[in-house]
MARSE-479326 format. One record per residue (C-alpha): residue in one letter; x, y, z; residue number from 1. Coordinates in steps of 0.05 Angstrom, whole numbers, plus 5000, padded with zeros to 4 digits. Last residue first. Example, Ala and Ser with C-alpha at 12.3 -4.5 7.8 and 13.67 -1.06 7.14 Angstrom:
// residues 2
<"S"; <5273; 4979; 5143>; 2> <"A"; <5246; 4910; 5156>; 1> 
This chain:
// residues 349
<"X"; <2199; 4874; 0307>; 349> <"X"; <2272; 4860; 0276>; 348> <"X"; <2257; 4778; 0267>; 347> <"X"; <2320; 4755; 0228>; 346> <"X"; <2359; 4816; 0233>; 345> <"X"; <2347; 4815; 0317>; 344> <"X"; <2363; 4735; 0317>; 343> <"X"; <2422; 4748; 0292>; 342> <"X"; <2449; 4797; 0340>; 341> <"X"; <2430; 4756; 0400>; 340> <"X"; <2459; 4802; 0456>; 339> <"X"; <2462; 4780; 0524>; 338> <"X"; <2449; 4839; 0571>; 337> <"X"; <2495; 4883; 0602>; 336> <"X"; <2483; 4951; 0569>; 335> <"X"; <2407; 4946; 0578>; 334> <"X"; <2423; 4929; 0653>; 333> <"X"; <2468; 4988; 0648>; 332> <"X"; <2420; 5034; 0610>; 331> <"X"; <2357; 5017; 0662>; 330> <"X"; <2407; 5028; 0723>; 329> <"X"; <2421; 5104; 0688>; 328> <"X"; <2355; 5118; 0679>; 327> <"X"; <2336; 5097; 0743>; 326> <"X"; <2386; 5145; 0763>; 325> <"X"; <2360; 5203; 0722>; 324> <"X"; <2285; 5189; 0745>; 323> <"X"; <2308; 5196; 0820>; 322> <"X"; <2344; 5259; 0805>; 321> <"X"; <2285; 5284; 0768>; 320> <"X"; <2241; 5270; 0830>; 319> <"X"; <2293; 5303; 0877>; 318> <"X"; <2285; 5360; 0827>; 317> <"X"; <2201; 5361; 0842>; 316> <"X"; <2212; 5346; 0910>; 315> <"X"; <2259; 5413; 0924>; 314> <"X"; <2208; 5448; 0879>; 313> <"X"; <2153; 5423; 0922>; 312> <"X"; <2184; 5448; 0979>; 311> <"X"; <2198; 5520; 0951>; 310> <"X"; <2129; 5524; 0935>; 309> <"X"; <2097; 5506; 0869>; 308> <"X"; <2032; 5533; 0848>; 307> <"X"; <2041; 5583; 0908>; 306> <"X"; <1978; 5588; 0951>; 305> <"X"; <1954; 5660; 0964>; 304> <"X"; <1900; 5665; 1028>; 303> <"X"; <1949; 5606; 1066>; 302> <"X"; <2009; 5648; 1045>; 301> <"X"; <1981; 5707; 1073>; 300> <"X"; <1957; 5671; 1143>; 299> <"X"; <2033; 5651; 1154>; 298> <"X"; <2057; 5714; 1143>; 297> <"X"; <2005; 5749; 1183>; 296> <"X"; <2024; 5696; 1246>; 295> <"X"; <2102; 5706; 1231>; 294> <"X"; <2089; 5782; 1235>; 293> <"X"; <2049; 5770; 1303>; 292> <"X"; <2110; 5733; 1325>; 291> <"X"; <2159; 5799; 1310>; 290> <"X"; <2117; 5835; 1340>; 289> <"X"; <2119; 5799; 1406>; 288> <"X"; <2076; 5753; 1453>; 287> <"X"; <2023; 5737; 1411>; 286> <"X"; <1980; 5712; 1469>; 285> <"X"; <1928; 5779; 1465>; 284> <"X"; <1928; 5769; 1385>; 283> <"X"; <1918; 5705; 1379>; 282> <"X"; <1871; 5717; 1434>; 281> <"X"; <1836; 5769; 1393>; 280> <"X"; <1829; 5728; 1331>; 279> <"X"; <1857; 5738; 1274>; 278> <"X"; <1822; 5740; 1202>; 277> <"X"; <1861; 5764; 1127>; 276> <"X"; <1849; 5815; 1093>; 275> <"X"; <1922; 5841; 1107>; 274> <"X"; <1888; 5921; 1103>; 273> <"X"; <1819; 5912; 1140>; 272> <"X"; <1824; 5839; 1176>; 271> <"X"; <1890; 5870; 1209>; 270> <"X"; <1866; 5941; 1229>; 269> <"X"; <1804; 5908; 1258>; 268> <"X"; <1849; 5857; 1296>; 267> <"X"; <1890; 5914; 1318>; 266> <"X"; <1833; 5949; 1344>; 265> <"X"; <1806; 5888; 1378>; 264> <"X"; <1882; 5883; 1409>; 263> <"X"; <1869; 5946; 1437>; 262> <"X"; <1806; 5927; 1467>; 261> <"X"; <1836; 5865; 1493>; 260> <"X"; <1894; 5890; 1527>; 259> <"X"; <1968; 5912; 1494>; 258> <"X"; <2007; 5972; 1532>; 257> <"X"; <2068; 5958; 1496>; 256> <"X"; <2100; 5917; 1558>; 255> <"X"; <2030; 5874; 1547>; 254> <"X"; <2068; 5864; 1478>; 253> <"X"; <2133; 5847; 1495>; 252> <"X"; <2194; 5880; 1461>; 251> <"X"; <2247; 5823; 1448>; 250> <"X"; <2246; 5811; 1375>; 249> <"X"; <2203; 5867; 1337>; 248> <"X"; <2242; 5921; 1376>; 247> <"X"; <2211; 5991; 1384>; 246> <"X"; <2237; 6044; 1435>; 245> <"X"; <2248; 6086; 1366>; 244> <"X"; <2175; 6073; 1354>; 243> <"X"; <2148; 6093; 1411>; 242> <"X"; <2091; 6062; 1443>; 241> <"X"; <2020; 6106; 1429>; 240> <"X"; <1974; 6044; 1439>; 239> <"X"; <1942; 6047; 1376>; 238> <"X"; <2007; 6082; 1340>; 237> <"X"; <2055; 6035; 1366>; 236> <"X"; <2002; 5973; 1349>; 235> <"X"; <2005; 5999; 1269>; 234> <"X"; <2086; 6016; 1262>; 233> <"X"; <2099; 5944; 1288>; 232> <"X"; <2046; 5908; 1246>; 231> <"X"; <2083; 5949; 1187>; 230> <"X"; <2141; 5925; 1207>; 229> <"X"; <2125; 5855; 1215>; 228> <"X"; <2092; 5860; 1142>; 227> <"X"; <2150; 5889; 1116>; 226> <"X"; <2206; 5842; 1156>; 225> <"X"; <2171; 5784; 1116>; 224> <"X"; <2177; 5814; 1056>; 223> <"X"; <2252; 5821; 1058>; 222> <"X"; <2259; 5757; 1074>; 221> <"X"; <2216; 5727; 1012>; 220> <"X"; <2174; 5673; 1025>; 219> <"X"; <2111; 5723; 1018>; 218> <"X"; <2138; 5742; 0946>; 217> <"X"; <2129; 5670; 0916>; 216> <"X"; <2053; 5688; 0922>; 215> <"X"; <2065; 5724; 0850>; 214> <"X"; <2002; 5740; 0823>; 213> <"X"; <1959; 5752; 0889>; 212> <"X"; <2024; 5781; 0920>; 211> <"X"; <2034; 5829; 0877>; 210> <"X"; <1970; 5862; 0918>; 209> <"X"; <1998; 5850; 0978>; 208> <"X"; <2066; 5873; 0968>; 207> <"X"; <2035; 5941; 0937>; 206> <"X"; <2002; 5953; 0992>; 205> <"X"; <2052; 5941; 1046>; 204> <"X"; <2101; 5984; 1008>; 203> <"X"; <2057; 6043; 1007>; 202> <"X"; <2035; 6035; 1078>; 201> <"X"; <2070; 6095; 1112>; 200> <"X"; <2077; 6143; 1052>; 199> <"X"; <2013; 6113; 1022>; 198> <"X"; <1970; 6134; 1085>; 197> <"X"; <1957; 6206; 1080>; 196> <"X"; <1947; 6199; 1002>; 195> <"X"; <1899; 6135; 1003>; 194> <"X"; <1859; 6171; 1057>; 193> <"X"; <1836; 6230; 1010>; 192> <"X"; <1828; 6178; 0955>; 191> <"X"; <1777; 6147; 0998>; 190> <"X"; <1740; 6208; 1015>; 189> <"X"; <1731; 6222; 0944>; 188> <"X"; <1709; 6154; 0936>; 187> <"X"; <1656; 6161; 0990>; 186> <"X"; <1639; 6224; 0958>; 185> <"X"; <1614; 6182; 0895>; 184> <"X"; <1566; 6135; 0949>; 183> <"X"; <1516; 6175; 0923>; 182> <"X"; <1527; 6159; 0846>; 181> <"X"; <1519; 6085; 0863>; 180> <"X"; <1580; 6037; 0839>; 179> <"X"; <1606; 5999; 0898>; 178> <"X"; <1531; 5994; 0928>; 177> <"X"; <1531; 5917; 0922>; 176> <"X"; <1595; 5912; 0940>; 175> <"X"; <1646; 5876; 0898>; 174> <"X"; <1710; 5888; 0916>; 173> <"X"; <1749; 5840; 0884>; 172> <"X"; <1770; 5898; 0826>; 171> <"X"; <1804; 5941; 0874>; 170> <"X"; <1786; 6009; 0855>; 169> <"X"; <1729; 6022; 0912>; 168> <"X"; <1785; 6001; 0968>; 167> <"X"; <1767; 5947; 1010>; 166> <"X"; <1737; 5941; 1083>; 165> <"X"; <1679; 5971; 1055>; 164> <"X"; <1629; 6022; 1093>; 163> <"X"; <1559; 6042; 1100>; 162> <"X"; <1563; 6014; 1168>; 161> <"X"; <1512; 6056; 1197>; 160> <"X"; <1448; 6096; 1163>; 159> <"X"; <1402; 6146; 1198>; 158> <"X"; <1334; 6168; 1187>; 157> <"X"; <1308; 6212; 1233>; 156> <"X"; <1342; 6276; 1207>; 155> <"X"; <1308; 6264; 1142>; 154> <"X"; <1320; 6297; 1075>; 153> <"X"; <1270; 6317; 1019>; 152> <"X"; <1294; 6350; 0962>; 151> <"X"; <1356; 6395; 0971>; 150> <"X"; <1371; 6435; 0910>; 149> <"X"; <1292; 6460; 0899>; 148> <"X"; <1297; 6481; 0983>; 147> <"X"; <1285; 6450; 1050>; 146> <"X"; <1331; 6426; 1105>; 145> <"X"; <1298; 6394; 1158>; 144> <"X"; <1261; 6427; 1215>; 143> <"X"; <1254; 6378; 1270>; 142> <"X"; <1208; 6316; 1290>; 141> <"X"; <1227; 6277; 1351>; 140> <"X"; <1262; 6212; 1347>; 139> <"X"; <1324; 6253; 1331>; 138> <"X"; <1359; 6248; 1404>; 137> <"X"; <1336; 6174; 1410>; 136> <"X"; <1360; 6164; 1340>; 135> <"X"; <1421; 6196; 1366>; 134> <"X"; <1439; 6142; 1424>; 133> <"X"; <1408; 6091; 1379>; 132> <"X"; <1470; 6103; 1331>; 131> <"X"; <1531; 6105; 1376>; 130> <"X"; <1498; 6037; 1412>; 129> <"X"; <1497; 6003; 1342>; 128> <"X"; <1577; 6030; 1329>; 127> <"X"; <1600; 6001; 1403>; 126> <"X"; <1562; 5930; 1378>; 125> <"X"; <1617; 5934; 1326>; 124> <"X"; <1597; 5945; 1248>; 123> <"X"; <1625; 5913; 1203>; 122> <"X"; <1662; 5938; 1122>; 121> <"X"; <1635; 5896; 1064>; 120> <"X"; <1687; 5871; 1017>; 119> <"X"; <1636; 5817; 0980>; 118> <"X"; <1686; 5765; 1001>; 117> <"X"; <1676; 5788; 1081>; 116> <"X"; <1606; 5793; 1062>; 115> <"X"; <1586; 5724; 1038>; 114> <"X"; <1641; 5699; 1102>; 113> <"X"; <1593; 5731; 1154>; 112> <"X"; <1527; 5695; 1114>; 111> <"X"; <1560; 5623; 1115>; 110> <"X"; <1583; 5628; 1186>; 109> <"X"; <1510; 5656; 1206>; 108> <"X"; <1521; 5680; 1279>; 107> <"X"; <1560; 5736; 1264>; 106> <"X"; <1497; 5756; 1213>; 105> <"X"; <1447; 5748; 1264>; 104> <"X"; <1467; 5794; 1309>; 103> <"X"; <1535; 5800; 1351>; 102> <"X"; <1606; 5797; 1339>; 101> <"X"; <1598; 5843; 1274>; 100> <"X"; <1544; 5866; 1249>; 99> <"X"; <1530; 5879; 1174>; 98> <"X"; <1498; 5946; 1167>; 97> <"X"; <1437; 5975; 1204>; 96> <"X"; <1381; 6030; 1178>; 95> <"X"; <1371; 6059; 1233>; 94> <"X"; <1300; 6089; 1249>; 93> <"X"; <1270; 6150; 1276>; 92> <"X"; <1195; 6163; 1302>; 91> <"X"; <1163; 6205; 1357>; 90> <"X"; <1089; 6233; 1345>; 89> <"X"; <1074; 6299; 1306>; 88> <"X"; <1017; 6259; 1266>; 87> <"X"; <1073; 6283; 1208>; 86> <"X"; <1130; 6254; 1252>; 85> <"X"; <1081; 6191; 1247>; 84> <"X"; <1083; 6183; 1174>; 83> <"X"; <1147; 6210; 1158>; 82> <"X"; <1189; 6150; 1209>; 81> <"X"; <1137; 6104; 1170>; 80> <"X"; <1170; 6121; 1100>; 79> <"X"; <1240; 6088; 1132>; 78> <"X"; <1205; 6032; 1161>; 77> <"X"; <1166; 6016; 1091>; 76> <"X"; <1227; 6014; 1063>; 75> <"X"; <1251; 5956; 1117>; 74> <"X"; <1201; 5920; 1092>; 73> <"X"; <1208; 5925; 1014>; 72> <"X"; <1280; 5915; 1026>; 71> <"X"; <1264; 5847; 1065>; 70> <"X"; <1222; 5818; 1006>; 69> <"X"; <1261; 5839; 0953>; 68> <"X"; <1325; 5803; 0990>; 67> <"X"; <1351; 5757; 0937>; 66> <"X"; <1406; 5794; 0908>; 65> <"X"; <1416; 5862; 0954>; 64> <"X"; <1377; 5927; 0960>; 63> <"X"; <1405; 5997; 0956>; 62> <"X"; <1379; 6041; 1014>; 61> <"X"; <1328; 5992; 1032>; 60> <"X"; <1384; 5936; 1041>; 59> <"X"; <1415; 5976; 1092>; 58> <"X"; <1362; 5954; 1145>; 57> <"X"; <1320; 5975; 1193>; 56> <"X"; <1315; 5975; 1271>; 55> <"X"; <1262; 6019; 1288>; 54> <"X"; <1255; 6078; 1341>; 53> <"X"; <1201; 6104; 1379>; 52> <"X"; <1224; 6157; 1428>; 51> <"X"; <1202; 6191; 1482>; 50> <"X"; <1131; 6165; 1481>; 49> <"X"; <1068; 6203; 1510>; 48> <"X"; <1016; 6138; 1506>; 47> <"X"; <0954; 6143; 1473>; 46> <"X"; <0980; 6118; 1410>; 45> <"X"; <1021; 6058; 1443>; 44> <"X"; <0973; 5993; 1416>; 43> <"X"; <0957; 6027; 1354>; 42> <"X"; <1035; 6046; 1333>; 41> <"X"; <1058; 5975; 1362>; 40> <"X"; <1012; 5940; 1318>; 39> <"X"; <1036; 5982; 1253>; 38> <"X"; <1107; 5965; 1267>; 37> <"X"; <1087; 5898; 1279>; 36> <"X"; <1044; 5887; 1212>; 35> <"X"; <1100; 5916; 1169>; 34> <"X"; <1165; 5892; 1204>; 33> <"X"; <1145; 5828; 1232>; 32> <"X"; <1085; 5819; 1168>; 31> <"X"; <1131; 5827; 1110>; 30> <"X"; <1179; 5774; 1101>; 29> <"X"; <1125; 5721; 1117>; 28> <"X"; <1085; 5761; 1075>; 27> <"X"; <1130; 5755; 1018>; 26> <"X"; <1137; 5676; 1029>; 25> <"X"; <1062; 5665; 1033>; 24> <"X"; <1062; 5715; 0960>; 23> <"X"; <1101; 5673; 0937>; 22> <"X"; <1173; 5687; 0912>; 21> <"X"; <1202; 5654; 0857>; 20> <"X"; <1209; 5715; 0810>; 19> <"X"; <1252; 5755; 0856>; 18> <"X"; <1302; 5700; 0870>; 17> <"X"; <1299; 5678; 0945>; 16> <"X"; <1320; 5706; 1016>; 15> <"X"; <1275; 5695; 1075>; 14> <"X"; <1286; 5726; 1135>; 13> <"X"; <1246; 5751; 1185>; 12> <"X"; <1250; 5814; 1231>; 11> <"X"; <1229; 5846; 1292>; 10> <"X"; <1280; 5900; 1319>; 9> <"X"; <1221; 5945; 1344>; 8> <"X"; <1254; 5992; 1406>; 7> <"X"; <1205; 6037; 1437>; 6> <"X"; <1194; 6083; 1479>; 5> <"X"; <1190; 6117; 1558>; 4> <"X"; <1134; 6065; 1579>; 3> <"X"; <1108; 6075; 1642>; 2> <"X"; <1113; 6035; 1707>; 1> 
């Protein structure tokens, strides 16, 4: 049977400071993606390919701590797409974000929650399937766009998941590509989306970010009907309920139209703007709005700990109270004792 491409998606990892790695340690790094890209190219050069497409990495767009080794390979991926479109063979590669759900880095608790606190946006396997669809299309060389304004630009060459689950202004998002001039339309893009959605989410927003310096917000009542509102608004939209047929008490979800993609969606939507996690079955079992609003509630005030909840406060006065009546039984039994007046001028210490 003959071969109709190629998919390389070797790769090694082996993260370390710059200056401590060895050159063993760099070619570990190097040899899947280097060597076995180059292997692959010899083995199938005789053979009319459709496509021939590698699985790179973000990191050689704008490298991350540690990972010197792995952005040299996957550089060398995106300069090899040039080399054999210039033998006029069939080359593309994508240059992968963090994964969600599948890959290494869902499998890696330690590594998923690195880039949940960095504010890096995932990719679904949906997103990966997107992408090889049109590397397969681009595999073959084309005229790019030429010119002393456009430098050199490659169809071939595609990136996915450049995203952040964050906004660019708030400070805890720290990206690694957060402040690179080409990411500036990003911003622009951003701001864009900020309008549209402040009218709708404005009071969300600004609850959740008082609510890192004053978590005493998320007990409020009023609060709580925000968030469960603004779950509300977000699953009638997804699954196109209407609102004015809404009620956060009594309407059922499945009545809403609620199945597991949906509530993947919603669990996107929900990880995105409460930056918080929930699972699909949570979702799924929730039952109603208004217990999905509990859920968020519950999760926010787990993400912002008050120095001193309501509970504690209770204890701390019942702990006053305690100290005033011991007080009080420590005065009386003071009060009641035998008294040798004498004795005190005679020996006052």
């Amino acid at each position: 049977m003959p071969i109709a491409g190629v998919f390389q998606l070797a790769m090694v990892l082996k993260d370390l400071p710059i200056l401590q790695i060895s050159y063993d340690d760099w070619n570990i790094v190097q040899n899947p993606k280097v060597k076995g890209t180059w292997n692959l190219h010899e083995a199938l050069s005789g053979i009319d390919l459709e496509f021939f497409i590698l699985f790179g990495s973000q990191s050689a767009l704008y490298g991350m701590p540690g990972q010197a080794s792995y952005a040299a390979a996957n550089a060398f991926l995106d300069s090899f797409v040039q080399y054999r479109q210039s033998l006029n063979l069939p080359c593309s590669v994508i240059d992968i974000g963090a994964m969600e759900g599948v890959g290494y880095v869902s499998n890696v608790p330690s590594t998923l929650g690195l880039f949940r606190d960095l504010g890096a946006g995932f990719l679904q396997e949906q997103d990966l399937m997107d992408a090889v669809r049109i590397s397969i299309t681009k595999s073959l060389s084309s005229e790019t766009p030429s010119g002393p304004r456009c430098g050199y630009t490659s169809l071939s060459q595609i990136s996915t998941g450049l995203k952040t689950s964050k906004l660019m202004s708030d400070p805890t998002n720290r990206t690694t590509w957060k402040r690179d001039i080409r990411m500036s339309l990003y911003r622009q893009l951003e701001s864009t989306e900020k309008l549209c959605t402040d009218s709708n989410d404005g009071g969300l927003r600004a609850l959740l970010n008082s609510a890192s310096t004053n978590p005493d917000l998320l007990y409020d009542p009023d609060s709580i009907a925000l968030v469960t509102a603004a779950i509300g608004r977000t699953i009638c939209g997804f699954t196109l309920y209407p609102e004015d047929d809404l009620d956060v008490n009594t309407t059922l979800l499945t009545a809403m139209g609620i199945d597991s993609l949906v509530s993947i969606e919603i669990r996107n939507w929900w990880r995105r703007t409460l930056g918080v996690d929930v699972s699909v079955l949570d979702v799924v079992n929730g039952g109603t709005i208004e217990r999905l609003g509990r859920v968020a509630i519950k999760q926010l005030r787990e993400k912002y700990p008050v120095k001193q909840s309501i509970e504690s406060s209770r204890n701390g006065v019942a702990q006053k109270d305690t100290q005033r009546i011991n007080l009080v039984d420590e005065f009386s039994s003071y009060m009641s004792a035998p008294w040798n007046l004498q004795g005190f001028l005679d020996h006052p210490t």
